[in-house]
C-alpha positions as CSV (number, residue, x, y, z in Angstrom):
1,X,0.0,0.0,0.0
2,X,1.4,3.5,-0.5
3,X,1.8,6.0,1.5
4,X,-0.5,8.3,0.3
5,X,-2.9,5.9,0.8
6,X,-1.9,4.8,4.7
7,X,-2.6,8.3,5.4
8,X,-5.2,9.3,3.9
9,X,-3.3,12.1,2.2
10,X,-5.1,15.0,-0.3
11,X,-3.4,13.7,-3.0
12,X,-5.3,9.9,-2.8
13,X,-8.2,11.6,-2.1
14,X,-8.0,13.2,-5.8
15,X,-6.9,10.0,-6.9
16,X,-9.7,7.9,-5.1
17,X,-12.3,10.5,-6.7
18,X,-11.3,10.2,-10.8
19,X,-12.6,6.8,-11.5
20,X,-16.3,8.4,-10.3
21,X,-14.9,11.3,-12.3
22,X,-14.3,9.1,-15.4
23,X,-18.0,8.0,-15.6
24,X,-19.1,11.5,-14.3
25,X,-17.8,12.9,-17.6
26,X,-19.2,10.0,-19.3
27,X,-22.6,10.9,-17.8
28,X,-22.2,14.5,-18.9
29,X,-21.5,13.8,-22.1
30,X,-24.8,11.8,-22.5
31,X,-26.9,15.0,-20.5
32,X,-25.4,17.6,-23.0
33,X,-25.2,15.3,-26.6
34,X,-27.8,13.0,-26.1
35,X,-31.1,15.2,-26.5
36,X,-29.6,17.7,-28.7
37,X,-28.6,14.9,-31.2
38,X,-31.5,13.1,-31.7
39,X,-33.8,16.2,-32.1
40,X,-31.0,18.2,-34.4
41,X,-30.0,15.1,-36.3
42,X,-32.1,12.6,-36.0
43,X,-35.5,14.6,-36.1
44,X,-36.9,12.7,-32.8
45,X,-40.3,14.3,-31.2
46,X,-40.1,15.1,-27.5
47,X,-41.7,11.8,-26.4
48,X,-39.3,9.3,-28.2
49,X,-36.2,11.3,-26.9
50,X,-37.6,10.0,-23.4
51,X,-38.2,6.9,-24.8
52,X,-34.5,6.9,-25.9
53,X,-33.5,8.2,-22.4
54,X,-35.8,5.5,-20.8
55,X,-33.3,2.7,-22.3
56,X,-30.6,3.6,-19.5
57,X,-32.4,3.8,-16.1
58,X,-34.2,0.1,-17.0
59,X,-30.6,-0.9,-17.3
60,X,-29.5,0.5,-14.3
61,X,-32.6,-1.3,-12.1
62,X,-31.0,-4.7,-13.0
63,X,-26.9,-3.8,-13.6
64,X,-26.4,-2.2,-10.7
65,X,-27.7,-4.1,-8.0
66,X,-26.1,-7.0,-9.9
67,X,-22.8,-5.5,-10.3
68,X,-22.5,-4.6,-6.9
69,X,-24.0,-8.2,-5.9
70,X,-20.9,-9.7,-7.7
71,X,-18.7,-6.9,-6.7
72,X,-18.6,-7.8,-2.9
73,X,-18.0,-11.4,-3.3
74,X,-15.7,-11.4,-6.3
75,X,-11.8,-11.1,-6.6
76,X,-9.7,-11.2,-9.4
77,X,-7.3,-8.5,-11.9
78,X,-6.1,-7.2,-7.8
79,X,-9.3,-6.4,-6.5
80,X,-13.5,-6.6,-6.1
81,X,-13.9,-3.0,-8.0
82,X,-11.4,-2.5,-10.4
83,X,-12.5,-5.2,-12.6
84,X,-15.5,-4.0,-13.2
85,X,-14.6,0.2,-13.5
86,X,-12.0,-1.2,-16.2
87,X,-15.2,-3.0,-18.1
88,X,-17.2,0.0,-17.3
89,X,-14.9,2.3,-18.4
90,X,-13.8,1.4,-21.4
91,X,-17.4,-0.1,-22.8
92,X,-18.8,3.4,-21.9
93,X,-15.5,4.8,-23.8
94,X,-17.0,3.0,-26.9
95,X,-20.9,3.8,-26.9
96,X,-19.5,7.4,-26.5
97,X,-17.7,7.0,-29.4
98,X,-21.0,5.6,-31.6
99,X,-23.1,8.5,-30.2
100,X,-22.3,10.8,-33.3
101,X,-22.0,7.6,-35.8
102,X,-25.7,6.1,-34.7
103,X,-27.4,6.5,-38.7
104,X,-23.5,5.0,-39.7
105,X,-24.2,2.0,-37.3
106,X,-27.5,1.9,-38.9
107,X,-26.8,1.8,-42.4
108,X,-24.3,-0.7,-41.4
109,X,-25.9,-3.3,-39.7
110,X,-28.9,-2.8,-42.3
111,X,-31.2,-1.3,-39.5
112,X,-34.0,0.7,-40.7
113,X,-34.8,2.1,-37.2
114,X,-32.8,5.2,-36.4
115,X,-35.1,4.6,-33.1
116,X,-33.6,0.9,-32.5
117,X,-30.3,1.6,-32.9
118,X,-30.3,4.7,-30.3
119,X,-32.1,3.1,-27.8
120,X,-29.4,-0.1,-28.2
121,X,-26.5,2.8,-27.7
122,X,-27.9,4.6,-25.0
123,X,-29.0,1.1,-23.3
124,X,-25.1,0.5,-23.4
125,X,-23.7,3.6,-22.9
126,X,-26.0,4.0,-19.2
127,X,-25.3,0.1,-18.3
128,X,-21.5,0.8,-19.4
129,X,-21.8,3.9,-17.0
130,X,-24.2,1.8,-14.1
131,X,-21.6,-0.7,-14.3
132,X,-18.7,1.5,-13.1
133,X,-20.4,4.1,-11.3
134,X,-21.2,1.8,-8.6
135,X,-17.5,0.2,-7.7
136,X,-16.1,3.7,-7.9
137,X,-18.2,4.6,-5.1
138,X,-18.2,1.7,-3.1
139,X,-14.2,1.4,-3.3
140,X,-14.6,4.9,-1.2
141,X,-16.3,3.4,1.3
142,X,-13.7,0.0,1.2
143,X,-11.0,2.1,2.1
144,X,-11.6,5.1,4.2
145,X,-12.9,4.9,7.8
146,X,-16.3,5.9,8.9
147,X,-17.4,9.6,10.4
148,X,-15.5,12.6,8.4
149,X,-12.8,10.9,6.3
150,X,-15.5,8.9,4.3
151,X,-17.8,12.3,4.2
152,X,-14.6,13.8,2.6
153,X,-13.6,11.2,0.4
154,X,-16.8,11.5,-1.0
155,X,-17.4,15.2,-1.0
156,X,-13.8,15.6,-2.8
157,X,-15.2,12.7,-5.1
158,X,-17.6,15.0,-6.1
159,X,-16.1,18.0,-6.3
160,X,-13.2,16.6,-8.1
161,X,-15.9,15.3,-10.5
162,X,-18.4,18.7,-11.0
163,X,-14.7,20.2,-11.6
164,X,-14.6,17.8,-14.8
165,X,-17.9,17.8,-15.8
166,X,-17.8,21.2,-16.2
167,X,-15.6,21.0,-18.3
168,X,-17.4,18.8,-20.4
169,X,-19.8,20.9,-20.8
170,X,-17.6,23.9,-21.4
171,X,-15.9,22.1,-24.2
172,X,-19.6,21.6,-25.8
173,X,-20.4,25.4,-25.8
174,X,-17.2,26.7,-26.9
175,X,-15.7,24.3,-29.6
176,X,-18.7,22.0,-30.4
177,X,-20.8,19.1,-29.3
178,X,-18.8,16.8,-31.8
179,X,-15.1,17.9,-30.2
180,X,-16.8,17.1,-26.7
181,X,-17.6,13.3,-27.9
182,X,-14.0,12.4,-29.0
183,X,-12.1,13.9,-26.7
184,X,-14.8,12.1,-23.7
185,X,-13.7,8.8,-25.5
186,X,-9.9,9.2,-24.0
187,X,-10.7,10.8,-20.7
188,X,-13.5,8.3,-20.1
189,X,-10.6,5.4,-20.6
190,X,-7.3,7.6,-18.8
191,X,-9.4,8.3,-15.8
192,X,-11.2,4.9,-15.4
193,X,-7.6,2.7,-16.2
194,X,-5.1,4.9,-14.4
195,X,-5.7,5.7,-10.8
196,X,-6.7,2.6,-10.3
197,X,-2.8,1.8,-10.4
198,X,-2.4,3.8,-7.2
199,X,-4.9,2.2,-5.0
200,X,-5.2,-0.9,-3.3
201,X,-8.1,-2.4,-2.4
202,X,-8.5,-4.5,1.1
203,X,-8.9,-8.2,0.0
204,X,-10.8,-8.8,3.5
205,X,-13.0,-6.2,4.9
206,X,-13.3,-6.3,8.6
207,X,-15.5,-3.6,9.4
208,X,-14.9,-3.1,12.9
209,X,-11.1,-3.7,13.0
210,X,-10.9,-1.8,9.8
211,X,-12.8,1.6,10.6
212,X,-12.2,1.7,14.3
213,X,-8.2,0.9,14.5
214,X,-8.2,3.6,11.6
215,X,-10.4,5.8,13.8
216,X,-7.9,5.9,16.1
217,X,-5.1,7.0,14.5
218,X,-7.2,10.0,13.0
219,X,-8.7,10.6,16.6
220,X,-5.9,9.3,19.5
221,X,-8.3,8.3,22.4
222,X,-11.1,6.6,20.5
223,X,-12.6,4.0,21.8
224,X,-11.3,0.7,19.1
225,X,-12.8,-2.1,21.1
226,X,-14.2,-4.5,18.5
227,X,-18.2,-4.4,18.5
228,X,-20.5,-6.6,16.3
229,X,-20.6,-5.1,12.7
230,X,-23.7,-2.8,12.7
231,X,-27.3,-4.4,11.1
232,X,-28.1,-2.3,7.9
233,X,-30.8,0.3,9.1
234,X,-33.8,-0.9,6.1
235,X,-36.2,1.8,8.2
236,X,-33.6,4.6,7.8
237,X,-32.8,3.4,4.0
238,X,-36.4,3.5,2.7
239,X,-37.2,6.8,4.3
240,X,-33.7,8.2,2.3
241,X,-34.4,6.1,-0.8
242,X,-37.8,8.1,-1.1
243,X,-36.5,11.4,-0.1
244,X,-33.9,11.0,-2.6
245,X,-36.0,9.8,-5.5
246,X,-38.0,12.8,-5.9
247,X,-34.7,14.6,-6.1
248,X,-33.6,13.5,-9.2
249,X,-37.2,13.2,-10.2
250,X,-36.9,17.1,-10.1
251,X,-33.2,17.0,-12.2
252,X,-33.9,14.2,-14.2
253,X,-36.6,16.4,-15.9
254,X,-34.2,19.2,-16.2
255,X,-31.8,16.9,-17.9
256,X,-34.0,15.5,-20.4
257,X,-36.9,18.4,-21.6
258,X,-34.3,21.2,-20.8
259,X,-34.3,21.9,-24.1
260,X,-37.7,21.9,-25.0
261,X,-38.3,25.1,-22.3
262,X,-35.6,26.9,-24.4
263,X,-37.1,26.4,-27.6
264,X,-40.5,27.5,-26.4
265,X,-39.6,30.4,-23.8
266,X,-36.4,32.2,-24.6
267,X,-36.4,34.5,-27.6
268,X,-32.6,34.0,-28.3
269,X,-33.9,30.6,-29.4
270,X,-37.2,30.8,-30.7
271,X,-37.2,33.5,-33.2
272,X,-34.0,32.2,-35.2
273,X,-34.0,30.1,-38.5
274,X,-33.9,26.4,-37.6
275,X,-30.0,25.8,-38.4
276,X,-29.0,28.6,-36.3
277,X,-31.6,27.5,-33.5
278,X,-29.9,23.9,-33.5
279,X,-26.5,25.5,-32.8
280,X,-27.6,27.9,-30.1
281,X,-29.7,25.2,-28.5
282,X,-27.0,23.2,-28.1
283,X,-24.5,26.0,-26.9
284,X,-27.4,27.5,-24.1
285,X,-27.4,23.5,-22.7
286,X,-23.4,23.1,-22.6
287,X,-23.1,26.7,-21.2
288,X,-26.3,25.8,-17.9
289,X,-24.8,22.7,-17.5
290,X,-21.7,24.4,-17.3
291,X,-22.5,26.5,-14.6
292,X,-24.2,24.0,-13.0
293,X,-20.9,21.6,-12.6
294,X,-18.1,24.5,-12.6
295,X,-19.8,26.6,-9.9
296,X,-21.0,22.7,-8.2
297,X,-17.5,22.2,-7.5
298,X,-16.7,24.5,-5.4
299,X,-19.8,23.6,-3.0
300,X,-18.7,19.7,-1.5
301,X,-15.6,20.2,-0.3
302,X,-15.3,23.9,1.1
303,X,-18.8,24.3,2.1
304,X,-20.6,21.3,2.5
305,X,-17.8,19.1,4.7
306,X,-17.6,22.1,6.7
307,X,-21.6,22.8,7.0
308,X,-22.0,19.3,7.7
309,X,-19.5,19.4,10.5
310,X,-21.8,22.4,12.1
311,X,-25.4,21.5,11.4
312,X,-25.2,17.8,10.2
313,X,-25.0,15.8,7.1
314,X,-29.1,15.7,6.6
315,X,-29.7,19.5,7.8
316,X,-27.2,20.3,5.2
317,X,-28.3,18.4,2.6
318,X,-32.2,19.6,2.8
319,X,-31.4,22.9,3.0
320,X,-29.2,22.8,-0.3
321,X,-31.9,20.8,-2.0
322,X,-34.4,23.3,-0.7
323,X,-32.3,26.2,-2.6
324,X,-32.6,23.9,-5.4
325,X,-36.4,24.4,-5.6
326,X,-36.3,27.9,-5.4
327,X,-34.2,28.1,-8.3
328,X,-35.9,25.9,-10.5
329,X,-39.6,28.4,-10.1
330,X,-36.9,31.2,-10.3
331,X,-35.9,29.9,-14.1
332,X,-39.9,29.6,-14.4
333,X,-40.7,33.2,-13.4
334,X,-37.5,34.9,-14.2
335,X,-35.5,33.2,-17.0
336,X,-36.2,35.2,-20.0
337,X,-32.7,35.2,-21.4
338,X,-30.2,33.5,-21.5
339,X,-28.0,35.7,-18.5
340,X,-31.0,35.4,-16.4
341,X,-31.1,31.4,-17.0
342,X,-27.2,31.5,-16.3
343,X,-28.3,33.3,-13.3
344,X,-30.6,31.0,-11.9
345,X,-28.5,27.9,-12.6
346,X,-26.0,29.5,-10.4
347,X,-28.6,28.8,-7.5
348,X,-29.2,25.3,-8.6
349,X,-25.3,24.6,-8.2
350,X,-25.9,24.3,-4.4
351,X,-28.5,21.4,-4.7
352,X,-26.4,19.7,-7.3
353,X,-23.3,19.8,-5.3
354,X,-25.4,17.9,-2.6
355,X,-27.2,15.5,-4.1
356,X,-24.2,13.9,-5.7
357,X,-22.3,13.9,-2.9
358,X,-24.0,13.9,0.8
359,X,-26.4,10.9,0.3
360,X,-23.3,8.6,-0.3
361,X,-21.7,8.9,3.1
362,X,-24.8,9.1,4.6
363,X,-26.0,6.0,3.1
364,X,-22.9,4.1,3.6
365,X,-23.0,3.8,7.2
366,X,-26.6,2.6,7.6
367,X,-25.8,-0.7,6.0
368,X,-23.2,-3.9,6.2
369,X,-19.8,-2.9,5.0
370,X,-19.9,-6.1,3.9
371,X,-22.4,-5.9,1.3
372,X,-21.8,-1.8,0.1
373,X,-22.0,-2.9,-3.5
374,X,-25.1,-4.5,-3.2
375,X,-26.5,-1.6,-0.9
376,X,-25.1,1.3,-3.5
377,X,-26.6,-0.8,-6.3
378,X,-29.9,-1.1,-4.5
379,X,-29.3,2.9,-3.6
380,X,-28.8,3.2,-7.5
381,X,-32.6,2.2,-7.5
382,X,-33.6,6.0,-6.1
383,X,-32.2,7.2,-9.5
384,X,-32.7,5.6,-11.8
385,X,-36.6,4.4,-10.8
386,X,-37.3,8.7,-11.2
387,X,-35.5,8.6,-13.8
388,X,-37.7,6.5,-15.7
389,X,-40.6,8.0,-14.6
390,X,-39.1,11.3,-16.2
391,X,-38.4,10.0,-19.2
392,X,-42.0,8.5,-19.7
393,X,-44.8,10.1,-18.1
394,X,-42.9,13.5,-17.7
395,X,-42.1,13.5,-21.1
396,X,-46.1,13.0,-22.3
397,X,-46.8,15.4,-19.7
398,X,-44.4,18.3,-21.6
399,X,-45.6,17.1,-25.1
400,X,-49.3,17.7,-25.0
401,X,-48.6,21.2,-22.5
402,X,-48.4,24.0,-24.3
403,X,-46.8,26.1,-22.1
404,X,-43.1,24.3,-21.4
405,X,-42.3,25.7,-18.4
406,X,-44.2,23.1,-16.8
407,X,-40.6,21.6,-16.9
408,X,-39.1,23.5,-14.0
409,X,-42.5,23.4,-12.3
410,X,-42.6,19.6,-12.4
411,X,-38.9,20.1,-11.3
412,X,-39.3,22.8,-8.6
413,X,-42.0,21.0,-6.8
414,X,-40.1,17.5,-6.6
415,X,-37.3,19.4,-5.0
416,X,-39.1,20.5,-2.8
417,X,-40.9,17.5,-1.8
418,X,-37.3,16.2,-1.3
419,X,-36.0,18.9,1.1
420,X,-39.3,17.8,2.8
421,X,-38.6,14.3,3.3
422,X,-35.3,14.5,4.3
423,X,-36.1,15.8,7.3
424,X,-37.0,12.5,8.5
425,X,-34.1,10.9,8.0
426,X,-31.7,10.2,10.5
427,X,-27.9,11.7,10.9
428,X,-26.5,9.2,13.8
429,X,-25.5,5.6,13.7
430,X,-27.9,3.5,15.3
């Protein structure tokens, strides 16, 4: 083991956070491209784009809680994760690269469907990304302690990976969608392949002697006698699965119809010739998303570790989801061009920054260490359930209304539901 990773140091913390990063970026390439291609290339109407988006959270109800299944028992290429974020990684790597090439795939394979063949990529591209995105979280949790150094671990996870996305996003608006794509193809396989050269996973993992020997060293005095490992907290974890599903009920619908509420509501859009729309669609959507990942950033580890120190994990965490509902009626009331939308996504940042980081640590130490792969794959199901609802009825919903702001509405009140609900969720170990 090296150094950096005995103790804990800043630099493994980067390190332990860009395999999450790698399928981050992979995820943000699919929020800014996906949409925008079908409709600008493809022609697709607003309800088969969430049929297309549909493909990837059905393939995240089964992969994840599989994955994770296999990942807690299994051990081979030097460890129960890295197998699989090496799969992920460079299977998402590929579906990336056919995202652009879909009618090329088509004529190839003789497919008539343009419909088939994007629903087959964006299946794979979401199962290649489901397959990863749960061992890079769970190998967090395998080898940082309990209490703060797991909250940071995951906070600088996320950080480390709004710092990329945004990036993503920024390379979208300013040198084009089609740039984005390729370039995603070799950071999606660097960052998924290379730290994992630097970390080494614990073959067994002893919960007690593991977290409490290494609470020690962080905190001299603590109490390390061994205890029976803790029984996972099912009360606790359906009370946060719910809270947390009408989160990304709220951002999932942002994701996916984004675009139609520009189209519609912002004159920048709407009253240009439909080539020049196309291209400033698609630079409005890398440009919020930007915002929304380069400002995000900042938030997890210089405001929420520290917040969460003060108040609490789950106080923090609703009141940053809260904000997040305000901002999305503020982009419904206020957002009549494009620096007032910029504006408002600014106030979304501290929501996003939370709801991709916080629930992780707080989830992690309600269940069996034991078992985290199978718990973050059944955790996975608070996603990506929302998400299919979002990219079915949602998307009727937003077809046949014909005012489109009913986006952020829909949006702004499953936020706030969300802020709600986490309320009742404990912050202590029982």
């Amino acid at each position: 083991m090296l150094r950096i990773q005995k103790s804990l140091s800043n630099v493994f913390y980067i390190i332990l956070g860009l395999p999450s990063t790698a399928m981050g970026f992979a995820l943000s390439i699919q929020i800014a491209v996906l949409s925008w291609i079908l409709r600008t290339k493809y022609n697709l109407e607003i309800d088969q784009i969430g049929i297309v988006w549909a493909a990837g959270p059905i393939a995240g109800i089964l992969g994840q809680p599989i994955i994770g299944l296999i990942s807690d028992k299994a051990w081979f290429w030097g460890g129960r994760r890295k197998p699989f974020i090496i799969i992920g990684g460079v299977l998402a790597a590929l579906m990336i690269f056919a995202l652009p090439n879909i009618d090329k795939i088509s004529n190839f394979f003789g497919i008539a469907s343009i419909m088939a063949v994007a629903i087959t990529v964006a299946l794979t591209l979401d199962l290649a990304i489901n397959i990863s995105f749960n061992p890079t979280r769970s190998i967090i949790a395998d080898v940082t302690p309990e209490g703060q150094p797991r909250t940071k671990g995951y906070t600088w996870m996320q950080s480390i990976s709004n710092l990329f996305g945004s990036g993503a996003y920024l390379m979208g608006a300013l040198i084009g969608n089609y740039f984005l794509i390729y370039a995603g193809v070799a950071i999606v396989l660097v960052f998924s392949i290379g730290p994992l050269l630097f970390i080494e996973e614990p073959r067994e993992l002893d919960i007690t002697e593991k977290d409490e020997e290494a609470d020690g060293v962080l905190n001299p005095g603590a109490n390390t006698e061994k205890h029976s490992p803790p029984a996972t907290q099912w009360g606790e974890l359906m009370k946060l699965f719910v809270a947390h599903g009408f989160s990304w009920l709220g951002i999932q619908t942002m994701f996916v119809y984004m675009f139609a509420f520009l189209e519609q509501k912002l004159p920048a859009v709407h009253d240009m010739p439909v080539a020049d729309r196309n291209s400033r669609l698609g630079q409005m959507i890398g440009w919020s998303f930007f915002i929304l990942n380069a400002v995000g950033a900042i938030w997890p580890a210089f405001l929420l570790e520290p917040m969460s120190k003060k108040l609490g994990r789950v106080k923090t965490h609703s009141l940053m989801v809260g904000s997040m509902a305000l901002g999305y009626f503020g982009i419904v009331f206020f957002a009549s061009s494009a620096i007032m939308l910029y504006s408002m996504m600014c106030i979304l940042t501290l929501g996003w920054a939370a709801v991709v980081s916080l629930p992780f640590a707080i989830m992690s130490e309600k269940v069996d260490k034991n078992r985290m792969g199978f718990f973050m794959g059944i955790f996975n199901l608070s996603v990506v359930l929302p998400q299919l609802v979002a990219s079915s009825l949602v998307g009727t919903i937003i077809k046949n209304a014909n005012d489109k702001g009913i986006t952020f509405i829909i949006s702004g009140v499953s936020l706030a539901i969300s802020a709600a609900l986490w309320l009742f969720v404990s912050d202590k170990k029982k």
